[in-house]
N, C-alpha and C positions, 0 to 999 in steps of 0.2 A: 723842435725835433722830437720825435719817437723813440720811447724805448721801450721793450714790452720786459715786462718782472715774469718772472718763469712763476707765477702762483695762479690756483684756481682758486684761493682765497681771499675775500674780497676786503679784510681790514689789514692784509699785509697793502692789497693795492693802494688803499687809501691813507695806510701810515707812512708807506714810503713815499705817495704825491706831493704829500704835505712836509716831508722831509725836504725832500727836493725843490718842493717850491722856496725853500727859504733863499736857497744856494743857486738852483740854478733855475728862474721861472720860466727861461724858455724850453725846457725839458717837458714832456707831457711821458708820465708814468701812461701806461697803458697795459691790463689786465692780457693774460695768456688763455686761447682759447684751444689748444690744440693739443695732444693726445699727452697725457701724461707718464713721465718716464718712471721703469723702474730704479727707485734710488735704494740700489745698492753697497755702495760705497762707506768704510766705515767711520770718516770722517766729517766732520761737516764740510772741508776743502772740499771733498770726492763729490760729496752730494751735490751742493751748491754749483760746480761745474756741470754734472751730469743734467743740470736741468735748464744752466744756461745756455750749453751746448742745444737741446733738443729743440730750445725757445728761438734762437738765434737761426739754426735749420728752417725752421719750420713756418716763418716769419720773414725771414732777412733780413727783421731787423736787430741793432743792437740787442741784446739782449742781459739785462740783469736776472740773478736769481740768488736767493738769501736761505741761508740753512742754516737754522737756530736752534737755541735749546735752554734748558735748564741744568747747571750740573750742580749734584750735591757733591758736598765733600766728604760726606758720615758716608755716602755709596759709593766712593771713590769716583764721585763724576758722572757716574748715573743719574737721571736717564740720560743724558750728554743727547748723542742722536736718535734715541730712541723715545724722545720727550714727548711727540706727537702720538707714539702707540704706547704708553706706557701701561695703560690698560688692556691694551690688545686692539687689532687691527682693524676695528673700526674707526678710530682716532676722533675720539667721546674726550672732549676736552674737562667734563665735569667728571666722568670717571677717571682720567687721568692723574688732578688734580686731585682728589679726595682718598686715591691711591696711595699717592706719595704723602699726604698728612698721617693714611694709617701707620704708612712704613714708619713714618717718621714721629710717631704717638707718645713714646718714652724718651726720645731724646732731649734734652738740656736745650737750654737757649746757645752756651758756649759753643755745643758742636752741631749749631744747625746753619753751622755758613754756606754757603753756593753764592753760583753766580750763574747770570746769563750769558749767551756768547751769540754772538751774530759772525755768521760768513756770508760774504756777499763774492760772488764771482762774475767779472763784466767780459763777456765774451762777444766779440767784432764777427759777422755774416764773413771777416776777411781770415778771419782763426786769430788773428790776437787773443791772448786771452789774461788777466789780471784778478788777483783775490786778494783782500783784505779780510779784516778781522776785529770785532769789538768788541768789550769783555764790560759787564756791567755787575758788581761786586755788593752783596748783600748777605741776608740769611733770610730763614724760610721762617712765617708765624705761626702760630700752632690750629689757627682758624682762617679761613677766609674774611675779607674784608674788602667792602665796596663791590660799583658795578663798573667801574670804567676796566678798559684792558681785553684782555681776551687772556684765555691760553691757562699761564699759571700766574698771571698778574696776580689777582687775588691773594696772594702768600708771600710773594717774594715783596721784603723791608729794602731797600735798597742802604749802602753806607750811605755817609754823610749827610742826615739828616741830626736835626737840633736833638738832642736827649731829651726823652722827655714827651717830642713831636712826631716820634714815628710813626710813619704811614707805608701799608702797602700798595702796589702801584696799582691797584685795584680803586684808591683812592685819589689818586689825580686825576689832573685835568689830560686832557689829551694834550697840550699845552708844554705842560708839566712833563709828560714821556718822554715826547718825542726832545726835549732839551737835554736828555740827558741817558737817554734809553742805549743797548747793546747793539739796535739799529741805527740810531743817531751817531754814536761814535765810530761805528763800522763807516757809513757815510759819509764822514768826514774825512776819512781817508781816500773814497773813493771818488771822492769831487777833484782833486785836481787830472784820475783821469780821466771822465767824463767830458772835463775842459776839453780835453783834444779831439772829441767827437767834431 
């Protein structure tokens, strides 16, 4: 079965196939080719609809779309939705990323917690419509590290690693992310309705 992911992004398509293949192999992720919506909305729930909806139109088919981010907590959660243009509206992932290390240049290790958040919204060509939500809970390091990831991997320490062993997710395996990633756990939630396709 088909479902098409509301992204013109092509490592959201391929982290979420790979998610999916664990759970459900007969699902084929399939990339969005069709007119990209304004995401207005100031939530990630808002967003992440607004894109499932336009995918699900525009398709007929199923439609997934995932609305992510980075939130600090020294920013009160910023960039939250605005994580993709945090540099301004060309959505330059290295200027984003090297943004948020200036903001964040004098701040302490103690107050450099965030987290990532994944909203995934699955929305049926019949109007069902369903959203869940995944929180992946770390802090930011004062340098980038590694090439794996995309985005703001590169910085973000996830918790529960060994003291001593931390790694940003810049430094995993693809492997390694997707086990435990703000997509992965969102996901997990979103399998058993899937099931019902």
């Amino acid at each position: 079965m088909r479902v098409v992911l509301a992204t013109h992004n092509p490592h959201k398509v391929a982290e979420f196939q790979q998610i999916v293949a664990q759970a459900r192999p007969d699902l084929e992720i399939v990339g969005y080719d069709g007119p990209e919506p304004v995401e207005d909305g100031v939530t990630f729930a808002e967003n992440a609809l607004i894109k499932a909806r336009a995918a699900a139109a525009h398709t007929g088919l199923p439609a997934v779309a995932d609305d992510s981010g980075i939130c600090v907590d020294v920013l009160g959660g910023s960039p939250g939705v605005f994580s993709a243009y945090w540099a301004g509206q060309r959505k330059d992932a290295t200027a984003n990323l090297e943004l948020l290390l200036d903001q964040l240049r004098d701040v302490a290790d103690p107050h450099r917690s965030a987290h990532f958040i994944s909203t995934i919204a699955l929305v049926l060509p019949a109007g069902r419509e369903e959203v869940v939500e995944g929180k992946w809970p770390g802090r930011l390091a004062h340098e980038a590290s590694g090439n794996g990831g995309f985005g703001y991997d590169p910085i973000f320490v996830p918790d529960g690693q060994p003291a001593g062993h931390e790694r940003a997710v810049g430094d995993f395996t693809a492997a390694e992310k997707q086990a435990q990633s703000h997509r992965a756990r969102a996901f997990t939630q979103l399998v058993p309705l899937l099931a019902d396709l």
